[in-house]
C-alpha positions in Angstrom: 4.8 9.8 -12.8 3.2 8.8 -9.6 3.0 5.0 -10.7 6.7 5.2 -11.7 7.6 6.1 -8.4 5.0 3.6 -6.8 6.6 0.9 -8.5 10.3 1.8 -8.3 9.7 1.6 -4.5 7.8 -1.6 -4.4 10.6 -2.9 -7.1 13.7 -2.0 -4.3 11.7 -3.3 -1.7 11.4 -6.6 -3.9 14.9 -6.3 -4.2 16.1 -5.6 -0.2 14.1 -8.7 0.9 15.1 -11.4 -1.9 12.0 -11.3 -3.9 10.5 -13.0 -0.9 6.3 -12.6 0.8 8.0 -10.1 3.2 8.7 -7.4 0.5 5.4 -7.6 -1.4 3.6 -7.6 2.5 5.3 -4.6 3.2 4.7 -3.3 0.4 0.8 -3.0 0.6 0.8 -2.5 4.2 2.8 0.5 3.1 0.4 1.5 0.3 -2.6 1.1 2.1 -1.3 3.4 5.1 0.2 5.7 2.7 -3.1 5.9 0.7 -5.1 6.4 3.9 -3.0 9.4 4.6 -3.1 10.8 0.8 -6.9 10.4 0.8 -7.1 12.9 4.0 -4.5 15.0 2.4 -6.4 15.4 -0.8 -9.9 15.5 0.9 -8.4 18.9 2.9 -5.9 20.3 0.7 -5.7 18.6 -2.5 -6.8 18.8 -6.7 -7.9 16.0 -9.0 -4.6 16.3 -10.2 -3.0 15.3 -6.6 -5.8 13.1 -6.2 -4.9 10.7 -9.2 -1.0 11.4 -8.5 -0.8 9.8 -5.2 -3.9 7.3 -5.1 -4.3 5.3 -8.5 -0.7 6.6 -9.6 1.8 6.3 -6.7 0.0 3.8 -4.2 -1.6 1.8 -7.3 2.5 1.3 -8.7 3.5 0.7 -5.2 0.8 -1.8 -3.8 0.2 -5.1 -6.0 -2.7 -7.5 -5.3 -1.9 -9.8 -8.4 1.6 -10.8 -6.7 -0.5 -11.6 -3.1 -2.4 -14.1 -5.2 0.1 -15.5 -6.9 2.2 -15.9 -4.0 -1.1 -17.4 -2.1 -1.5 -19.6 -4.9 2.1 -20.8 -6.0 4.1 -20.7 -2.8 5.7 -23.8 -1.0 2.9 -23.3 1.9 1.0 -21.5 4.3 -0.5 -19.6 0.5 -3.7 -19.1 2.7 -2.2 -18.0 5.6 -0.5 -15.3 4.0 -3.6 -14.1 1.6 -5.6 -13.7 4.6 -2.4 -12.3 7.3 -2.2 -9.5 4.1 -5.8 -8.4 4.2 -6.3 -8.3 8.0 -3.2 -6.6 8.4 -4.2 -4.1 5.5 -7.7 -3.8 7.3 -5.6 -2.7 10.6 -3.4 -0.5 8.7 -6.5 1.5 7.3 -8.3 1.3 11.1 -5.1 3.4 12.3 -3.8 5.1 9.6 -7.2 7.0 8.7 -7.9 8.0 12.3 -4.4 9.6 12.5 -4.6 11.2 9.2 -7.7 13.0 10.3 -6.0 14.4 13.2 -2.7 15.6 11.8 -4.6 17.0 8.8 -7.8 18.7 10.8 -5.2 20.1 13.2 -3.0 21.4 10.3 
């Protein structure tokens, strides 16, 4: 269920921006700070059952590496440019998002 969700969202964000790098990027960037604040969730409050809901199910469907590559790799330029913008910016992403997470949920 959680992977059916993932990917309807990362489908209508295809969709909103034309099927276009901007809508896979945000995307993952989306996943990966949504998955840094599931992770916290789970760690505090959370089952196996949560666990593999909102991590492998609903950020795995929503977050896709295979269409980075193959927009890195068959693109009309800058492929490089965007595989490595899309892993720093993931990297920063997880450097805020975990740090918050811990806060809200510690506090909660």
């Amino acid at each position: 269920m959680g992977g059916i969700l993932g990917s309807l969202l990362r489908w209508g964000l295809s969709v909103a921006f034309n099927q276009n790098r901007a809508g896979t990027l945000i995307a993952n960037l989306l996943g990966v700070a949504l998955a840094s604040f599931f992770l916290v969730l789970v760690e505090h409050h959370g089952s196996d059952e949560l666990r593999h809901l909102l991590l492998p199910g609903f950020c795995g469907g929503l977050t896709t590496f295979s269409s980075v590559a193959l927009q890195s790799v068959h693109s009309t330029g800058n492929g490089a440019v965007y595989l490595v913008e899309t892993l720093l910016l993931s990297l920063l992403v997880v450097a805020i998002a975990l740090p918050v997470a811990r806060k809200i949920f510690k506090a909660a």
